[in-house]
C-alpha positions as CSV (number, residue, x, y, z in Angstrom):
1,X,226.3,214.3,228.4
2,X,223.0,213.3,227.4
3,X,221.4,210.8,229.6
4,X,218.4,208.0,228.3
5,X,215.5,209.4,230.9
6,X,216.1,212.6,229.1
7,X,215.7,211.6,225.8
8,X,212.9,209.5,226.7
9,X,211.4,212.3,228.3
10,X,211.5,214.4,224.9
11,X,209.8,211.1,223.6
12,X,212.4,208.9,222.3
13,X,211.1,205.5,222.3
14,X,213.9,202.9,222.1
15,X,213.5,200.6,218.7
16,X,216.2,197.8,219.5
17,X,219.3,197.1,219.8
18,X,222.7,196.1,217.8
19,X,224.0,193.5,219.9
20,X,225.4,193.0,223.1
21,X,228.3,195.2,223.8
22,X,228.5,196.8,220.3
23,X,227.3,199.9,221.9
24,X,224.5,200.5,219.0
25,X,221.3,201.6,220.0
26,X,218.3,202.9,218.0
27,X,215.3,205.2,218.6
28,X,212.8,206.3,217.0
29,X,211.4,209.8,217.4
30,X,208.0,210.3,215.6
31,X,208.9,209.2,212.2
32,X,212.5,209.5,212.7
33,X,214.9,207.4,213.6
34,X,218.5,207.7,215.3
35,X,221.4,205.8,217.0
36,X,222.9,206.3,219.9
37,X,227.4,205.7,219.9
38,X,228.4,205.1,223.9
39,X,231.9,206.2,224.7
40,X,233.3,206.9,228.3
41,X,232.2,210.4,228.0
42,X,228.6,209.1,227.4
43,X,227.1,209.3,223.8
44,X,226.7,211.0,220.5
45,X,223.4,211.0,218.7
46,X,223.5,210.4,215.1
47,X,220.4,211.2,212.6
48,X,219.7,207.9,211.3
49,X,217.7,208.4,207.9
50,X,216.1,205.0,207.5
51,X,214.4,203.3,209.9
52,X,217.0,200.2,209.1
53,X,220.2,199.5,210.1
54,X,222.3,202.5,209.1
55,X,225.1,202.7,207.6
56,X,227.7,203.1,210.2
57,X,229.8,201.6,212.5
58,X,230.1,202.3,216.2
59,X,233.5,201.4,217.1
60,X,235.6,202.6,220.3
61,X,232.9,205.2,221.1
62,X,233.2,206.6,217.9
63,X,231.2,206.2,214.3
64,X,233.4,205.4,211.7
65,X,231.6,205.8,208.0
66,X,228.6,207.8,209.4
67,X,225.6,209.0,206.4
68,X,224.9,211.9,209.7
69,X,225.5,213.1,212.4
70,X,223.8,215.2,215.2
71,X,224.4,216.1,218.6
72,X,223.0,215.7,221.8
73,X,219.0,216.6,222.2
């Protein structure tokens, strides 16, 4: 399970986030940007490839309709 001080640590900076509760957040790595899905089990990082809102949906810990996906850094 990945955990926020390490990401931050490898120089994540967080860029906002989704809403209360949605479980959506977004950081931005360099030029880079990528979202965070929160489930029980922690979270799954997904390569987000604008620095928008992305194209995805976070729902139940899982990303439904996903343009990437990535794993834990």
């Amino acid at each position: 399970m990945c955990q926020l001080s390490h990401l931050k640590s490898k120089g994540f900076q967080t860029m906002w986030v989704d809403g209360a509760g949605k479980g959506q957040d977004y950081f931005k790595h360099g030029t880079n940007a990528y979202a965070l899905c929160y489930s029980l089990a922690g979270f799954d990082i997904f390569d987000v490839p604008d620095v928008g809102p992305p194209n995805m949906m976070c729902i139940d810990g899982k990303w439904i309709q996903t343009r990437g996906k990535g794993n834990c850094f």
